[in-house]
N, C-alpha and C positions, 0 to 999 in steps of 0.2 A: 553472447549478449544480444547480435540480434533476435534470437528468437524473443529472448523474455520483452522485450522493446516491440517486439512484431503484438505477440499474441496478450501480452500483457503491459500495457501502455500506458496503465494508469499506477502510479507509485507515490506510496504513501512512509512517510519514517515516522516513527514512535520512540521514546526514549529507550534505550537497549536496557534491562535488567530480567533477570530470568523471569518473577514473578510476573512480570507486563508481558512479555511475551509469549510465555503460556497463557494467559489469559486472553492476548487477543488472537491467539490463532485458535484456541476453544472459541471463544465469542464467532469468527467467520466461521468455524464449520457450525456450529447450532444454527449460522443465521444462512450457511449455505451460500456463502458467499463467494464470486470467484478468485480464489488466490492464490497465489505460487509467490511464496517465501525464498527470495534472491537469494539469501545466506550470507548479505554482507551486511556489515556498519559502517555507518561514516560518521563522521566527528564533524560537528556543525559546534558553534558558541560555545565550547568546550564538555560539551557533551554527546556522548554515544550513541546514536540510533539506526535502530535497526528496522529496513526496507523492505517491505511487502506492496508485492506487486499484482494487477487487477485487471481481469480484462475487461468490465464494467466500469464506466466513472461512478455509477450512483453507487457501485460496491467498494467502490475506496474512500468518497463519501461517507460512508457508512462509519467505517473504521477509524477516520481522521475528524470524525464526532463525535464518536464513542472515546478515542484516548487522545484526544488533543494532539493529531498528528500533521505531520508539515508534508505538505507537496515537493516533491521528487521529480524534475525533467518539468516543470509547469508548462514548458510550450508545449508539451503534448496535450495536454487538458484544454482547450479552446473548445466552445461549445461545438465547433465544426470539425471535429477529431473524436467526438461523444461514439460509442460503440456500444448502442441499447438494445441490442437485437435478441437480449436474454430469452 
């Protein structure tokens, strides 16, 4: 876990169902976006989501605007934690 924490800091959850999921890991690679897909779910408000992780904040942005996804670990996202160096 530290690695994906290290290298990839920025984490985003989407509702877990197969059809959304395929959809936005096509969606990041068309958009080339940086991602490394953790392989877990957590259950938040009695639904499923599944955890895609970013070493770009504007590329988890990206994803968490496109499927209406919720923020994962938020105290790593503070504008001074930003890792733009794409």
């Amino acid at each position: 876990m530290v690695e994906i924490h290290g290298n990839w800091p920025f984490q985003v959850a989407i509702p877990d169902d197969d059809e959304t999921y395929i959809e936005a890991t096509s969606f990041c690679s068309r958009k080339h976006l940086s991602l490394r897909v953790l392989g877990a779910s957590v259950m938040h408000e009695g639904t499923r989501w599944v955890v895609f992780c970013f070493t770009y904040h504007r590329d988890a942005e990206t994803l968490r605007n496109a499927f209406m996804g919720r923020w994962v670990h938020t105290h790593l996202w503070r504008p001074e934690n930003y890792r733009e160096t794409k």
